[in-house]
Residue, then its C-alpha position, 0 to 999 in steps of 0.5 A: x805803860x808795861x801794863x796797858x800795852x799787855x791788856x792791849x795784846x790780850x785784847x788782839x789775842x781774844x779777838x784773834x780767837x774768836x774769829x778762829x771760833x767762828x771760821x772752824x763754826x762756819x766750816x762745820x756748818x758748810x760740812x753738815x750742810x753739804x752732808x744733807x744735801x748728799x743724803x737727799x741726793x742719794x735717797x731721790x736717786x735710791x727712790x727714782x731707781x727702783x720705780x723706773x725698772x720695766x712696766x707690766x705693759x712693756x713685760x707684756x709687750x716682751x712676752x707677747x713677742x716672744x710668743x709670736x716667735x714660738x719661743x713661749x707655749x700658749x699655756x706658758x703664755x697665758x699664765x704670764x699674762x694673767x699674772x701680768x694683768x693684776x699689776x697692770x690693773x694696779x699700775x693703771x688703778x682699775x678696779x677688777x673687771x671681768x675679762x673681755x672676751x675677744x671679739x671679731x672686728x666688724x667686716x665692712x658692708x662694701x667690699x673695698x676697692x683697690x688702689x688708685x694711682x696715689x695709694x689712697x684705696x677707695x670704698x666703691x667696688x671695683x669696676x667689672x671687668 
């Protein structure tokens, strides 16, 4: 009886150490698991950061405005926006194109009149005096 009851105890012991096995297993698994998701995490918000910084259009906009306070020259201007213009183009994927020329809007064939009393201004000429 000695005997059996030892082979009995081996038996609880063994299993004792499997389900130990299993649960250092289970917690190594969740850790690694865990360390993956931390990683892409990490990656999207490396990759998400450095293509979320200031668009050639709003460098633009900037410059522009600081050229209309007399801060930027002209000429410091102009080359400012030439550069500019080549990353636009590749952020709106537009092949080089030949740069327009400014043109006059046209002027309207009827003189505007004013204002009537709702703010809504008229085309017909305003009526002689």
């Amino acid at each position: 009886m000695g005997s059996a009851g030892m082979i009995g105890h081996g038996a609880v012991l063994l299993v004792q150490m499997k389900m130990q096995l299993i649960w250092a297993s289970l917690g190594l698994v969740g850790a690694l698991f865990l360390g993956a998701v931390l990683i892409g995490l990490v990656e999207r918000w490396r990759k998400r950061s450095a293509s979320a910084g200031l668009t050639a259009g709003d460098q633009l906009s900037h410059f522009r405005e600081l050229y209309a306070r007399g801060v930027l020259t002209k000429e410091e201007f102009e080359r400012i926006r030439a550069q500019l213009a080549v990353k636009l183009r590749e952020e709106m994927q537009l092949k080089e194109a030949a740069p327009a020329q400014a043109t006059a809007p046209p002027e309207p064939s009827r003189p505007a009149g004013p204002p009537s009393s709702d703010g809504i201004q008229t085309s017909e000429p305003p009526p002689a005096p």
